[in-house]
C-alpha positions as a Python dict, from the first residue, in 0.01 Angstrom:
ca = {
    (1, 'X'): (0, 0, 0),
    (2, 'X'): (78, -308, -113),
    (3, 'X'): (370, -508, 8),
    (4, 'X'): (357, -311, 335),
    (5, 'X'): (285, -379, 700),
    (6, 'X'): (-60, -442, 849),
    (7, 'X'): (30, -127, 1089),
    (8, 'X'): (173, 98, 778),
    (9, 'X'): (-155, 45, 603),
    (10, 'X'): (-386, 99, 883),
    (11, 'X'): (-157, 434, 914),
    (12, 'X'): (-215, 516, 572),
    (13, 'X'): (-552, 429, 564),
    (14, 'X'): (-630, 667, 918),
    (15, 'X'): (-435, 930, 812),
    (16, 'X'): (-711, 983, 499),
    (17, 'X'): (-988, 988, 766),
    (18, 'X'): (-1102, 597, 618),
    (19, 'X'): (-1227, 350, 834),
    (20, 'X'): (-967, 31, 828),
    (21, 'X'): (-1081, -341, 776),
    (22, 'X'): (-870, -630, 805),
    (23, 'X'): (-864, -1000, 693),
    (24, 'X'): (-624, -1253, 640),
    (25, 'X'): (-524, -1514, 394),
    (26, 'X'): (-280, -1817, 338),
    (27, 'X'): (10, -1723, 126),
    (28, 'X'): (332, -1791, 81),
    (29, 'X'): (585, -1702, 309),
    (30, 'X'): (755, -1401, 125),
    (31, 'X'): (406, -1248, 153),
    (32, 'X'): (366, -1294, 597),
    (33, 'X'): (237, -1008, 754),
    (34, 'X'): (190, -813, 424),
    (35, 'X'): (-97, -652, 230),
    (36, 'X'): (-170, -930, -39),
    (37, 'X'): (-482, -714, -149),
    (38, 'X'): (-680, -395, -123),
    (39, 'X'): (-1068, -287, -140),
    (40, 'X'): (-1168, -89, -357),
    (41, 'X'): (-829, -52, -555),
    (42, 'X'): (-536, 203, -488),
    (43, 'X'): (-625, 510, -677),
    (44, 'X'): (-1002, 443, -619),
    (45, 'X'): (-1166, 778, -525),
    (46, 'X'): (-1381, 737, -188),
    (47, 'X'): (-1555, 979, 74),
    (48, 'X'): (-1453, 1034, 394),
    (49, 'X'): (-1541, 764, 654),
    (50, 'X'): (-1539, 518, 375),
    (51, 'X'): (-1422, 148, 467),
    (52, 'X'): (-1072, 32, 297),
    (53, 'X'): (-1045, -346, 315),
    (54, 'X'): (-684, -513, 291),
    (55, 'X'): (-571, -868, 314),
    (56, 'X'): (-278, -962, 482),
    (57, 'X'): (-81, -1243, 365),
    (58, 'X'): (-61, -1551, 664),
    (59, 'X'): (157, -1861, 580),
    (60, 'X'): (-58, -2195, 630),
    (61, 'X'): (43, -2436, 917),
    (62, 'X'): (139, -2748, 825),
    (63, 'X'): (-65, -3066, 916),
    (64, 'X'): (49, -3245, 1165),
    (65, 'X'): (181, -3590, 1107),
    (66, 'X'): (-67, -3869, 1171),
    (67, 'X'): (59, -4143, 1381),
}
């Protein structure tokens, strides 16, 4: 799941009958609009209805010049 698309996750995710939770994060910009992190960890057994967190990775604005 990692590397992919905040809608390929959430597929993922709802296709295992899991409940889908979603953040976001500055990054860099390879990482925009991907999963930068998942909780509990791929592999990690859960039940049913349990909540999968991810991260997606967001690129920080730069601050505006002063005047």
């Amino acid at each position: 799941m990692m590397g992919d698309t905040e809608a390929t996750a959430r597929k993922k995710i709802e296709d295992r009958g899991l409940v889908f939770e979603v953040s976001t994060r500055d990054d860099t910009p390879a990482n925009e609009g991907k999963v930068i992190e998942v909780s509990p960890t791929p592999g990690t057994a859960v039940k049913p209805g349990s909540t999968v967190k991810i991260v997606i990775g967001t690129v920080p604005t730069p601050p505006t010049p002063g005047p």
